[in-house]
N, C-alpha and C positions, 0 to 999 in steps of 0.2 A: 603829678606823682613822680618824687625822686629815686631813680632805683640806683642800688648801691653795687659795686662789683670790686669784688674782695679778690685781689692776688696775693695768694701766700708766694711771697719770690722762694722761700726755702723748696716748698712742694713743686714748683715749676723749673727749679735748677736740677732737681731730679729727674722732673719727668722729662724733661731733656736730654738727661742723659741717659736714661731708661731708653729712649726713643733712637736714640744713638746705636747703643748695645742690639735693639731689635733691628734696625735698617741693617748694620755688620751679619748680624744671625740669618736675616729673611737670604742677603747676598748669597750665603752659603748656598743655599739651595737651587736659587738663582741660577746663579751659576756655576753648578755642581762641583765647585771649590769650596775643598775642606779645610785651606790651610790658615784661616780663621780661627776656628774653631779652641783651639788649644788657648789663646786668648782671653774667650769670650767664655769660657768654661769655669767656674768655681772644683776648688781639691773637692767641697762635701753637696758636691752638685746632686740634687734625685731630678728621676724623671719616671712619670708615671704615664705606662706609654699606650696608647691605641689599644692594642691589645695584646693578647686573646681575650676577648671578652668574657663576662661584662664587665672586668675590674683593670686589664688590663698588668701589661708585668712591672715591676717596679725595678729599677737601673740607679745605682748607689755609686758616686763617686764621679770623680774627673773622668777616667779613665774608662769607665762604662759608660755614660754620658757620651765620650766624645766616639766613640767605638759605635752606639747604635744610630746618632748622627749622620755620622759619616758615612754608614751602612748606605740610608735613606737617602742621603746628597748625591748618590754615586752612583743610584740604581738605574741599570743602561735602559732607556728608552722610556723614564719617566720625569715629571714634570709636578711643578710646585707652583699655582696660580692664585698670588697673596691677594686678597679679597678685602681688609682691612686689617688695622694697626691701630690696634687704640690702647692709649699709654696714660694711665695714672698715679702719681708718683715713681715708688719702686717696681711697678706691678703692668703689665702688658696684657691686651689680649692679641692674636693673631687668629683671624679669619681664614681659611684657605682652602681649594680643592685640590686631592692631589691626584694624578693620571697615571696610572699604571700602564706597563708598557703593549699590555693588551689592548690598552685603548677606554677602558671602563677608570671610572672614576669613583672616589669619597670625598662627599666633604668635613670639614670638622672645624675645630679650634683650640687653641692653645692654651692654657692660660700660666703664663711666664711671671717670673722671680727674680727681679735684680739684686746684688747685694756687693758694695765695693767695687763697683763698677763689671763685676760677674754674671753670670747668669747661676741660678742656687737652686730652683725649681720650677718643671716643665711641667704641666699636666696635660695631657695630650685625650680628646672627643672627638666621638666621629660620629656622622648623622646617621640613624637608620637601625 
């Protein structure tokens, strides 16, 4: 039996660089350096965030985007343990737990928006 394996190179030059744009993003957090960010950020970026639940609040623009980012990059005595990264074309998911400074934890996931090498939109879950 011959099995066939189809590379679209167009869809894999993307998700390349999709993959790119996510490893810069994940750093942020990483290493609670925000000076990324303004980069990686699209003018008509949304982000639909965690919460308040159950719909969570919605963040319109560069400037709000990089504003609750940086919030969360920065927050003393927490932590951001990237769990997986999986990237198809323009489109990312990011797996992660994140550790509050109390010591309790969420987990959640991201699911991310590439566009001109930006990021355009976040939707941000959390389990439970």
């Amino acid at each position: 039996m011959t099995r066939e394996l189809i590379i679209d190179l167009a869809t894999a030059k993307l998700s390349g660089e999709t993959a790119e744009i996510m490893r810069r993003y994940n750093d942020v957090f990483q290493r609670h350096d925000t000076s990324a960010l303004n980069d990686l950020v699209a003018q008509d970026c949304v982000i639909e965030n965690t919460t308040p639940a159950p719909d969570g609040a919605r963040r319109a623009g560069k400037a709000a985007c990089v504003e609750l980012w940086s919030a969360i990059a920065t927050g003393p005595g927490t932590r951001f343990d990237i769990e997986e990264t999986f990237v198809a074309g323009d489109r990312a998911t990011i797996r992660w737990r994140y550790w509050m400074a109390d010591g309790h934890s969420v987990r959640g996931v991201n699911l991310m928006r590439v566009a001109d090498g930006r990021i355009v939109e976040a939707m941000g879950y959390v389990k439970g």
